[in-house]
C-alpha positions as CSV (number, residue, x, y, z in Angstrom):
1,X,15.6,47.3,15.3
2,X,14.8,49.6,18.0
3,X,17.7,52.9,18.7
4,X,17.6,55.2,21.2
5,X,18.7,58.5,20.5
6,X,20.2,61.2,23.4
7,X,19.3,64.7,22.6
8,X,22.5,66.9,23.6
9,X,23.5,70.8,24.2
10,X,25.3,71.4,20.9
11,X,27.6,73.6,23.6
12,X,28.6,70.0,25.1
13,X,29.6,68.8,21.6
14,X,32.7,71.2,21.7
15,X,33.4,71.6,25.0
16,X,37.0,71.8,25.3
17,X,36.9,71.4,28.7
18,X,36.4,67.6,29.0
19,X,38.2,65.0,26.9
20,X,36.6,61.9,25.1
21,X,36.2,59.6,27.9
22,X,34.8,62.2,30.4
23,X,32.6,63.2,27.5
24,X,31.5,59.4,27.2
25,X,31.1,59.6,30.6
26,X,28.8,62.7,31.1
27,X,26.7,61.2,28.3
28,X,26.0,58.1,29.8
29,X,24.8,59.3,33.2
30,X,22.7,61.9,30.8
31,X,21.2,58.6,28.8
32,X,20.5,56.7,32.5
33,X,18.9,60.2,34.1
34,X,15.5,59.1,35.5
35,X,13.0,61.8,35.3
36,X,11.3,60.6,38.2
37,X,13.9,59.5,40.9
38,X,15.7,63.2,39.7
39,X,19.1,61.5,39.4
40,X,21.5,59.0,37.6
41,X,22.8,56.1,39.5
42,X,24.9,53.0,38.1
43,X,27.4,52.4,39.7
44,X,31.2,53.0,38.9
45,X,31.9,49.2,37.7
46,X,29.0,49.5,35.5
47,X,30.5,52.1,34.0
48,X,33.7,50.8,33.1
49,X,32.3,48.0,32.0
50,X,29.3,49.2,29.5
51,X,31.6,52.1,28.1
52,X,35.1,50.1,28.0
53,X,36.9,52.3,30.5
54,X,38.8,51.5,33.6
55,X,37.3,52.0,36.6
56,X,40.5,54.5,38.4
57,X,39.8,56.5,34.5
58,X,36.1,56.8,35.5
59,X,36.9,57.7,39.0
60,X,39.0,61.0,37.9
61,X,36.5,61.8,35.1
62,X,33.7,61.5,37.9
63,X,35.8,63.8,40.2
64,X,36.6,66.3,36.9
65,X,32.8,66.5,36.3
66,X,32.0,67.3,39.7
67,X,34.8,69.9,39.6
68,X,33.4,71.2,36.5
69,X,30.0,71.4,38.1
70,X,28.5,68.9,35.6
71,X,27.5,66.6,37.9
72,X,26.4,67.0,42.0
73,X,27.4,63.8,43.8
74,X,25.5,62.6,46.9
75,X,27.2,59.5,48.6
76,X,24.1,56.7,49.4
77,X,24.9,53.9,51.9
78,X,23.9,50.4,50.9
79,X,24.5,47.1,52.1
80,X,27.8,46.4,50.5
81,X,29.2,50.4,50.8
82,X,28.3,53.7,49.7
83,X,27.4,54.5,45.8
84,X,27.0,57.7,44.2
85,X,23.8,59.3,42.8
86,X,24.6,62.1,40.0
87,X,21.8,64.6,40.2
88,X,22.3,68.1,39.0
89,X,23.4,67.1,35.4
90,X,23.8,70.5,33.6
91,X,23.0,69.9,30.2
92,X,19.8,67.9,30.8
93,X,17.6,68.6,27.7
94,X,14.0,68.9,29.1
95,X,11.4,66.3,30.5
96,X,12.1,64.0,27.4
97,X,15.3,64.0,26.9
98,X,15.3,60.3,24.8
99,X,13.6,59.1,21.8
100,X,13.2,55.6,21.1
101,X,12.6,55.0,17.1
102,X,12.2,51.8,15.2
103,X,14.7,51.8,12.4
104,X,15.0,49.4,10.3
105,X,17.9,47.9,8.2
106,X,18.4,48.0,4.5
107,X,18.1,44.0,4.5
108,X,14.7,44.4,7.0
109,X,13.2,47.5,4.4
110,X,14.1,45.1,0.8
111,X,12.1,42.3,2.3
112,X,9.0,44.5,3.7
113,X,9.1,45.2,-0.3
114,X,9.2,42.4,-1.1
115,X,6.2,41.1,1.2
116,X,4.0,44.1,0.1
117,X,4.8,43.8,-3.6
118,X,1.3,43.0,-5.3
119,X,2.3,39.6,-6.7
120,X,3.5,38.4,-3.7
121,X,0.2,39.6,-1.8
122,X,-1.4,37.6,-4.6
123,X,0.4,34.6,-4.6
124,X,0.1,34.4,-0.6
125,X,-3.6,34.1,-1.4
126,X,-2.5,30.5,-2.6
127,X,0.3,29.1,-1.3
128,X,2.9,29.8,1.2
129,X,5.4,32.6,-0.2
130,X,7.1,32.2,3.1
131,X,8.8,28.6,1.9
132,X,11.4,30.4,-0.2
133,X,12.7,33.8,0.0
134,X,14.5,33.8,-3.2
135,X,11.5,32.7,-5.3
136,X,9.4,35.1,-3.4
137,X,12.1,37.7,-4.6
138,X,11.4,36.5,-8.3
139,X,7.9,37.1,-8.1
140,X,8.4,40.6,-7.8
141,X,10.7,41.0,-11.2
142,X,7.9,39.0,-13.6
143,X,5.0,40.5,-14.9
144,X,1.4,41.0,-12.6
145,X,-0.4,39.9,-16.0
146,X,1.5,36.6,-16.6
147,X,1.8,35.8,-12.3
148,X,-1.7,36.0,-12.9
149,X,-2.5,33.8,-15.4
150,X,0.2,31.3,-13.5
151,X,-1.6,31.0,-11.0
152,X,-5.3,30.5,-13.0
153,X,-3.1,27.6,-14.5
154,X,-1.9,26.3,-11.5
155,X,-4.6,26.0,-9.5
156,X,-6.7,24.8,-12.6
157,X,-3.7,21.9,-12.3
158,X,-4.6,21.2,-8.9
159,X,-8.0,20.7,-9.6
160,X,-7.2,18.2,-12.6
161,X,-4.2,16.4,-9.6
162,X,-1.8,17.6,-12.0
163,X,0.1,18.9,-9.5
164,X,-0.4,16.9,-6.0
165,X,1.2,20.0,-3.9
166,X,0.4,24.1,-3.5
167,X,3.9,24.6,-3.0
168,X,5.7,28.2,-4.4
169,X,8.4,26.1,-6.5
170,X,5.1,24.6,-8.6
171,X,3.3,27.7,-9.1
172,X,6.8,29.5,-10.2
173,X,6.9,26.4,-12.6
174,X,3.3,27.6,-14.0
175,X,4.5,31.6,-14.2
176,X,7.5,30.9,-16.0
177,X,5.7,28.6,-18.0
178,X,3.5,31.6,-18.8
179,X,6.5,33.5,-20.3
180,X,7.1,30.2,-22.7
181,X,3.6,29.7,-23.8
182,X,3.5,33.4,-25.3
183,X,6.9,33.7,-25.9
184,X,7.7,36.6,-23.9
185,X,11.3,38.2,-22.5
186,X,11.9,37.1,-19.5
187,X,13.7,38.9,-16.5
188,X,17.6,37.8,-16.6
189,X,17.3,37.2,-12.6
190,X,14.6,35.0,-13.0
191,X,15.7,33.3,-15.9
192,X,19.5,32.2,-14.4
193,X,17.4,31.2,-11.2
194,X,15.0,29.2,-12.8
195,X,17.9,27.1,-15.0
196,X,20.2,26.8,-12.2
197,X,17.4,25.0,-9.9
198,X,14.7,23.9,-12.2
199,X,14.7,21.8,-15.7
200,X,14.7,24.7,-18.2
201,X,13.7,22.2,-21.3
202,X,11.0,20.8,-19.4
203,X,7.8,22.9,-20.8
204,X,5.3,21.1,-19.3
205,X,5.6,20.0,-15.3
206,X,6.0,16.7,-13.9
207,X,3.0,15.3,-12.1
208,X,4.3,15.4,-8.7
C-alpha cells in the first residue's frame, strides 16, 4: 500500500489565520505543486470534489489565501474559460516536498511472516503452500523437527502411491501424524483446526 506523505511548515499547523477548510485547501494545492511547471493548477471543481467542499466555499478560501498572500493567482485562458494557476505558495518545503513510502498493513506484514517462516519456505519446496492460507498459518505453530520428518514421510508416501496427490492438506496429515507417532504436545491452534476439518481418529491416511 503505497502513502504519500506532505512535508509542512509546523508554523502552518497553527496558523490561526485560516480555518479547516482553507487549511485543507492550502494543503492540497501544496500536495499538487509541480516542481517543474512552478505552480499548482486543478481546477476549482476538482477541488470541491476531491476534498468534499462546495465549490462558492472554495472560491472564498481561494480569495482568503490570495489575501493572505499564501497563494499568487494568475488567470489562464482555455478553451472552455479561464482557470487559475497558484504559483507563489509560501510554505513550499524545498525541491522534494513529498515522499512516497510503501506501508504495509498489519494483515499484509502477518502474512509476509508467514511466507518467510522456515517451514513454510520448506514445505513450498514440495507442494503448493499457496492452496490454503490457514494450513500454511499452522505450519508455522508446529515444530521445524517434526515438519521435517512429515515431509520425509510424505514424500516417501508418494513414492510407495500412498498418497496419489502433493497437496498441503496431505502433507499436514503426515506432520500431524508426526506429533502422534512420538506422542508429542501439540499446538492448541493446530490441534482444533486439524479436528474440525480432518478425521482426528484416523492415524494412518486414506489412500487418496
Amino acid at each position: 500500500m503505497k502513502i504519500q506523505f506532505l512535508k509542512l511548515d509546523m508554523s502552518l499547523i497553527t496558523d490561526k489565520n485560516i480555518n479547516a477548510n482553507e487549511f485543507r485547501i492550502y494543503t492540497y494545492l501544496l500536495s499538487l505543486y509541480n516542481e517543474n511547471k512552478k505552480c499548482a493548477y486543478p481546477s476549482l471543481e476538482t477541488i470541491s470534489e476531491n476534498l468534499n467542499i462546495s465549490l462558492s466555499t472554495v472560491k472564498r478560501a481561494i480569495k482568503h489565501l490570495s489575501e493572505l498572500r499564501y497563494i499568487s493567482i494568475e488567470k489562464k485562458k482555455a478553451q472552455i474559460g479561464n482557470h487559475n494557476i497558484y504559483t507563489k505558495l509560501k510554505h513550499l518545503i524545498g525541491a522534494k516536498k513529498t515522499e512516497i513510502i510503501d506501508i504495509k498493513t498489519v494483515e499484509e506484514i502477518k502474512e509476509n511472516n508467514v511466507d518467510n517462516h522456515q517451514n513454510v519456505r520448506l514445505a513450498r519446496k514440495y507442494i503448493d503452500v499457496n492452496s490454503s492460507k490457514a494450513i500454511k498459518e499452522m505450519l508455522t505453530l508446529m515444530s521445524n523437527k517434526n515438519v521435517r520428518e512429515g515431509i520425509k514421510n510424505f514424500n516417501n508416501k508418494l513414492a510407495k502411491g500412498t498418497w496419489r496427490k502433493a497437496t498441503i492438506s496431505n502433507l499436514f496429515r503426515e506432520i500431524v501424524q508426526v506429533y502422534y507417532t512420538f506422542g508429542e504436545k501439540i499446538n492448541y491452534k493446530v490441534f482444533n483446526y486439524y479436528r474440525k476439518y480432518f478425521d482426528i481418529y484416523a492415524i494412518q491416511p486414506e489412500i487418496r
